[in-house]
N, C-alpha and C positions, 0 to 999 in steps of 0.2 A: 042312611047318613044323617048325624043330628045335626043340624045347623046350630052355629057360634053363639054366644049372648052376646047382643050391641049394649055398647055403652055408652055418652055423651055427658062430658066431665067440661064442666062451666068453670073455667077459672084456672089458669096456667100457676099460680100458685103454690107453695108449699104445700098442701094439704089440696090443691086441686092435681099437682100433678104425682104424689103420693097414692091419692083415688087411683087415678090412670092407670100407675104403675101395678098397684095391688090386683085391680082387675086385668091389665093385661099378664099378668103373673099366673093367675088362674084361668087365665085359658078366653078370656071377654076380647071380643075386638073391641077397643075403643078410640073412640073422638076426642082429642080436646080442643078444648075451643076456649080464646079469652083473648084480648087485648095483650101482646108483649112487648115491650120496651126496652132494651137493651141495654140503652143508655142508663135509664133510669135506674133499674135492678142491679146496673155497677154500681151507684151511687148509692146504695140503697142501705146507711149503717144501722138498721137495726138488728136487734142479734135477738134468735131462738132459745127455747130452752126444750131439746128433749124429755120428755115421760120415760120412764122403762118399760111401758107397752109403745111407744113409740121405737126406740130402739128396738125392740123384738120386733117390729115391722120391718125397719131396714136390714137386721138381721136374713129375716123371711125374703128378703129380696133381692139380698146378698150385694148389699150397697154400705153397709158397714164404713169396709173401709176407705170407698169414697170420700164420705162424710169425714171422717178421720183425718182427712189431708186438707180436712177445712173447715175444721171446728179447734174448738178450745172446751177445756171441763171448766164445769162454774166452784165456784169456788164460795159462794153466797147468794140468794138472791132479796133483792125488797119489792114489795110490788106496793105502789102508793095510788091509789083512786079517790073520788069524791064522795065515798059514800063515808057516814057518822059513825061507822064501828069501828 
């Protein structure tokens, strides 16, 4: 009998609990662990923008159309930072 791969995923997060998701998808027992807030994360308006290798991940996880029931497609985006270029 092979024993499982352990995993321990820091950060309940989009991209913390995507890890989670991925490895327990392949077969990983995994931990997550992080701070959640409930409150807060209702309140929370900032908005994502999927990659289309992002997409093919919730595809691969068949969370698709989850998502779909609570997303919107973008339609532009600007990204404005401090740096001189």
């Amino acid at each position: 009998m092979v024993a499982a791969q352990q995993a321990l995923v820091a950060g309940p997060g989009y991209i913390g609990m995507l890890a989670a998701l991925g490895l327990a998808h392949a077969g990983w027992h995994v931990t997550l662990v992080g701070r959640t807030d409930a409150e807060r994360a209702a309140q929370d308006t900032r908005s994502t923008a999927l990659f289309p290798e992002s997409v093919a991940l919730l595809e691969r996880l068949g969370l698709t159309q989850e998502f779909a029931l609570h997303s919107h497609p973008l339609s532009g985006i600007r990204i404005v930072d401090a740096s001189s270029k």
